[in-house]
N, C-alpha and C positions, 0 to 999 in steps of 0.2 A: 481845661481851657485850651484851644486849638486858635492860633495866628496864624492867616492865610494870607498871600500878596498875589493878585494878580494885575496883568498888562493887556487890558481890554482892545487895546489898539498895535500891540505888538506889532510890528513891520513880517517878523517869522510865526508859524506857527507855536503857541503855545496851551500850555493847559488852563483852564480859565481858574481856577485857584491853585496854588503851592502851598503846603505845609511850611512854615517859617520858623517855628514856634509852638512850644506847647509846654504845659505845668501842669501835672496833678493837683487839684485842691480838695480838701475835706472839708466842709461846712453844716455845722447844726441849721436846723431850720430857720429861716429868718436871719442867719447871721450873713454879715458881708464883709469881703477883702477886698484890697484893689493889689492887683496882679499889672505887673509890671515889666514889657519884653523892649528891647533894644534889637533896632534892623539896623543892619550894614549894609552897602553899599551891593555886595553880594548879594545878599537876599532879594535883589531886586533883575538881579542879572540871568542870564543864561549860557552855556556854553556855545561859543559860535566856533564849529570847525571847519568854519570856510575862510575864517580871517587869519591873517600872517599875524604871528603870535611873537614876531622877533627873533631876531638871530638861528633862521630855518627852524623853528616849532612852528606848527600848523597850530590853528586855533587860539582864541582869548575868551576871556570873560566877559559878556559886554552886557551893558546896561542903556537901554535904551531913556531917553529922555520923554516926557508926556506926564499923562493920566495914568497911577496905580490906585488899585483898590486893595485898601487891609479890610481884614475879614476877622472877627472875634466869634468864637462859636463854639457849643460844644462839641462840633462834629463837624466835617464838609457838608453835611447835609442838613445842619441844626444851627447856621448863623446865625447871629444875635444882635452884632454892631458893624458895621458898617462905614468904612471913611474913603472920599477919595483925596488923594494928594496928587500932586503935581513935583516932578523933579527934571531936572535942568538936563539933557543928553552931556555923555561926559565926552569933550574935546579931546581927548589923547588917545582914542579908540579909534581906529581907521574907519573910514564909509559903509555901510551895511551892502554885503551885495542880496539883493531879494532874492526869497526863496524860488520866484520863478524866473530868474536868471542862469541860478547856481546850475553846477553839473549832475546833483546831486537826483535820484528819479524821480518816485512820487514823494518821498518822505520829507518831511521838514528837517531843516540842521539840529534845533531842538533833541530829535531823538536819536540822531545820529551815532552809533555807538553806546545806544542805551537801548534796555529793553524797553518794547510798548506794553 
């Protein structure tokens, strides 16, 4: 069982679903459990390294505010349920500057210091 979270409306590039979550289960035929995952506030976030991170550290966590979608599935490619939620932009996170302001070239901040 595979929890996915995506940011259909992201302001930045992102990937349209995240691994969030996952549980091996074993089940006989016909049998049923209910599987249970808790998201944090991270899990919903992204590394933004164009944002002043405090006290001279480049970079924060930030989470944008909107429409997320959880994804239940066996697989990225085998969803199965489906939910959107709505969460509130978090105030204590300085202004988003847009990907197509930043200095940064053709790449989104998203992958910035990550492999694609």
């Amino acid at each position: 069982m595979q929890l996915y979270v995506g940011d259909p409306a992201a302001e930045v590039q992102r990937p349209l679903r995240e691994l969030r979550g996952f549980d091996k289960i074993y089940l006989e035929p016909g049998e049923m459990v209910r599987v249970e995952f808790t998201l944090e506030n991270r899990d919903f976030a992204y590394w933004d390294a164009l944002a002043d991170g405090g006290e001279g550290r480049p970079g924060l966590w930030r989470r944008e505010g909107g429409e997320f979608r959880i994804e239940i599935g066996a697989s990225s490619r085998d969803i199965r349920l489906n939910q959107a939620i709505t969460l509130p932009g978090d105030p204590t996170i300085p202004p988003l500057i847009p990907d197509a302001e930043s200095q940064l070239s053709a790449a989104s901040r998203f992958v910035q210091g990550h492999s694609q």
